[in-house]
C-alpha positions in Angstrom: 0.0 0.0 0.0 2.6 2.7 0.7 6.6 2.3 -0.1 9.5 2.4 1.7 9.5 5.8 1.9 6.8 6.6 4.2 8.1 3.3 6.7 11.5 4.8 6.8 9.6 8.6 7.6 7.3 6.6 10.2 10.6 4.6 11.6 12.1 7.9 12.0 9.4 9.7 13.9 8.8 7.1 16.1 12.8 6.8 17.3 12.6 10.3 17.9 9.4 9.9 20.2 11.5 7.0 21.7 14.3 9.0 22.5 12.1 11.7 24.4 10.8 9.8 26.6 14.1 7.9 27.1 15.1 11.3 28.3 12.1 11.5 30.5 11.1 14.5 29.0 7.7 12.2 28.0 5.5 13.4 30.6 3.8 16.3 28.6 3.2 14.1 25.1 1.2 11.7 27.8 -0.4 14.7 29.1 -1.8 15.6 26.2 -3.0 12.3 25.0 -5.0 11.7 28.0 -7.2 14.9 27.8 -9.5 15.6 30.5 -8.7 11.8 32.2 -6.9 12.2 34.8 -5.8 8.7 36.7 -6.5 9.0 40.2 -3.4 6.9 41.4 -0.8 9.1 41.6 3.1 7.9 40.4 5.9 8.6 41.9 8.7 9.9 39.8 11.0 7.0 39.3 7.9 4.9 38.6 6.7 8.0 36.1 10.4 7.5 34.8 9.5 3.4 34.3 6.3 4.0 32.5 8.1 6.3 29.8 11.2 4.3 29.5 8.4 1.5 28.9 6.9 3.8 26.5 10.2 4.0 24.9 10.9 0.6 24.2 7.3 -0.1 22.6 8.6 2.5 20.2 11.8 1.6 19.5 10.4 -2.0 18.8 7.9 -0.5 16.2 10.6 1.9 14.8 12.5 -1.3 14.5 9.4 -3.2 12.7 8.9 -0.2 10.2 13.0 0.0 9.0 12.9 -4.1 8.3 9.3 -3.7 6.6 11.4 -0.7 4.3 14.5 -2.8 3.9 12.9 -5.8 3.3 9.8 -5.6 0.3 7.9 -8.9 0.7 4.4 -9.1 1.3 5.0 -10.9 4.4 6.8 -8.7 6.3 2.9 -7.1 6.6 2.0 -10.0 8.7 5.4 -10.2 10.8 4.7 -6.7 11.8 1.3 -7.2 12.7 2.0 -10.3 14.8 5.4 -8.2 16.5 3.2 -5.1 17.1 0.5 -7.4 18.6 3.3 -8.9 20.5 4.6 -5.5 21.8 0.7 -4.2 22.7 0.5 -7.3 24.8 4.4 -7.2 26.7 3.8 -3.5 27.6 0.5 -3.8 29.0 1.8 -6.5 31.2 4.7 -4.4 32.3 2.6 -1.6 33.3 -0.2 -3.6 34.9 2.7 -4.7 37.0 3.8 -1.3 37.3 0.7 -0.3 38.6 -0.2 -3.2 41.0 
């Protein structure tokens, strides 16, 4: 559907969003997604700092996805993305139901 131009362009975004909230500097991008929700558990910092490290890697690993699906042009690499995305959803939502409990 698109070429390797836009997965390279997505890859890139998404390592720079990876590397702000490696930086902890995350916290206002979360912010803004959650709108008026606010959670009523308050984190502490350092687990603040785990959720957007957390964050981080879920990006990185789809950054990672998008620069093999550009490198490599084979209609399967569609459905290895799909099933390492899935895979990703499912690994962070454990960590931060940990992270929460």
């Amino acid at each position: 559907m698109f070429n390797s131009t836009f997965d390279w362009f997505l890859a890139g975004i998404l390592f720079l969003l990876a590397i702000v909230f490696f930086a902890g500097k995350g916290q206002g991008i979360l912010d803004a997604f959650s709108g008026k929700y606010r959670d009523k558990r308050k984190l502490s910092p350092e687990n603040r700092l785990r959720y957007q490290r957390a964050v981080g890697v879920f990006l990185i690993i789809l950054s990672a996805v998008e620069v093999f699906m550009a490198l490599i042009e084979n209609p399967i690499m569609g459905i290895i993305s799909i099933v390492v995305t899935v895979a990703d959803m499912i690994g962070i939502v454990i960590y931060l139901r940990r992270l929460y409990d």
